[in-house]
C-alpha positions in Angstrom: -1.7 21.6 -8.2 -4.0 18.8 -7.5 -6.4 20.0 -10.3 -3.2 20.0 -12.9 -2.1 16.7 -12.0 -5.8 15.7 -13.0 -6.0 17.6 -16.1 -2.5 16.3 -17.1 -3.9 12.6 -16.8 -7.1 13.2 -18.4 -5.2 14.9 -21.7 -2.8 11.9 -21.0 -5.7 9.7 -20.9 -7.2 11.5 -23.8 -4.3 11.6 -26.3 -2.5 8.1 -25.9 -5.4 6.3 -24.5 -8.7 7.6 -26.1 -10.7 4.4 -26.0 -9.3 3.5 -22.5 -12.2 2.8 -19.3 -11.2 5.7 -16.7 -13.2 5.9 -13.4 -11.9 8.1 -10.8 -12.5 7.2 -7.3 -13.4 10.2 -4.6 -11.5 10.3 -1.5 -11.6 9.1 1.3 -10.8 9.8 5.0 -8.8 7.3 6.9 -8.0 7.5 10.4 -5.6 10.0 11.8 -3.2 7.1 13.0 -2.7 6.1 8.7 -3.2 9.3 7.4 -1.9 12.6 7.2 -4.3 16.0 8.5 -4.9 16.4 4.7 -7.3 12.9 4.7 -8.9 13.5 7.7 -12.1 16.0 8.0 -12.0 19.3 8.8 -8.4 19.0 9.0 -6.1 21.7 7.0 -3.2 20.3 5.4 0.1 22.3 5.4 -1.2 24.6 2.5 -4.1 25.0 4.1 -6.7 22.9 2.3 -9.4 20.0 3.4 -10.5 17.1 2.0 -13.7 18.3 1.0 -12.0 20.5 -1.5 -9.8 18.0 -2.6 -13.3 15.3 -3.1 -14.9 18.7 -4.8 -12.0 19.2 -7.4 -12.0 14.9 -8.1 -15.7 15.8 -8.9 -15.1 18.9 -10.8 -12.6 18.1 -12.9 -14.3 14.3 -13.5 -17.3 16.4 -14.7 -15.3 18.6 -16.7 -12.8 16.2 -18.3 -16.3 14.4 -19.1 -14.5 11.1 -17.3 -17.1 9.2 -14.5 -16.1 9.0 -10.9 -17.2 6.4 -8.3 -17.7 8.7 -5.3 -17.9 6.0 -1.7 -18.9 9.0 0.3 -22.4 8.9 -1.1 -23.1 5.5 0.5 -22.0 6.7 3.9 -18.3 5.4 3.4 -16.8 8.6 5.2 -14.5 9.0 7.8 -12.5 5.6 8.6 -11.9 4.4 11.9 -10.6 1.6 13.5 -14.1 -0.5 14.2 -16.1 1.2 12.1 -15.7 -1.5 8.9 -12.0 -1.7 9.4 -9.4 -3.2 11.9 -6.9 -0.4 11.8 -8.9 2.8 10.7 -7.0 2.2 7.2 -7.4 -1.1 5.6 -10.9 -2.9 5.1 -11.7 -5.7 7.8 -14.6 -8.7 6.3 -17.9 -6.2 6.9 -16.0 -3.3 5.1 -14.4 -5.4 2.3 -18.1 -6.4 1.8 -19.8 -3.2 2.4 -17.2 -1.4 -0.7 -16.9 -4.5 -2.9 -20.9 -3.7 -2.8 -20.6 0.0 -3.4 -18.1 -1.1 -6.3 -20.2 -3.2 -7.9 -23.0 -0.9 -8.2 -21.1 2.1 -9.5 -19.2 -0.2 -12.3 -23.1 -1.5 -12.7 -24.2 1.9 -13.2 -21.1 3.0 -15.3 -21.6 -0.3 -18.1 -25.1 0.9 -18.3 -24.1 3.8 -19.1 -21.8 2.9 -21.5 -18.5 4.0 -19.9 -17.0 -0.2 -20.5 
């Protein structure tokens, strides 16, 4: 499961890398032309589950691993499409390279003040 191949990299993480910086980064949605139903909104995958459960068990198992996550979505970085800060609805065109390298900066701010590197 998604959750075990987490917990298997935290205890990984935990037992040959203790002192090791580990951020997680939340998911995601690209556009439907890059990306299978399973990255894409309100879309089922083949088992039958969204991204929204996928972004809730990053979060969940972040929070209970004790590990920090950087989560885009809460700056509005949501569904990707081609235009919207990105040429092909995948990878970032200039205003979206800026718009994350800012997002990324901030959250690695945030995580040194808190002590995570």
């Amino acid at each position: 499961t998604y959750m075990g191949a987490l917990a298997n990299f935290f205890t990984w993480c935990e037992t040959n890398r203790p002192n090791a910086a580990v951020a997680v980064v939340v998911q995601t949605a690209a556009s439907a032309t890059y990306s299978p139903s399973d990255y894409r909104h309100d879309v089922a995958n083949a088992n039958g589950n969204f991204l929204h459960e996928f972004q809730a068990a990053t979060r969940t198992m972040c929070e209970k691993y004790g590990r920090p996550y950087i989560d885009p979505n809460r700056f509005g970085i949501g569904f990707l499409d081609s235009g919207d800060d990105t040429s092909d609805g995948l990878h970032w065109d200039t205003s979206g390279a800026v718009r994350i390298a800012k997002i990324y900066a901030a959250e690695t701010r945030r995580l040194a003040d808190a002590g995570w590197i």
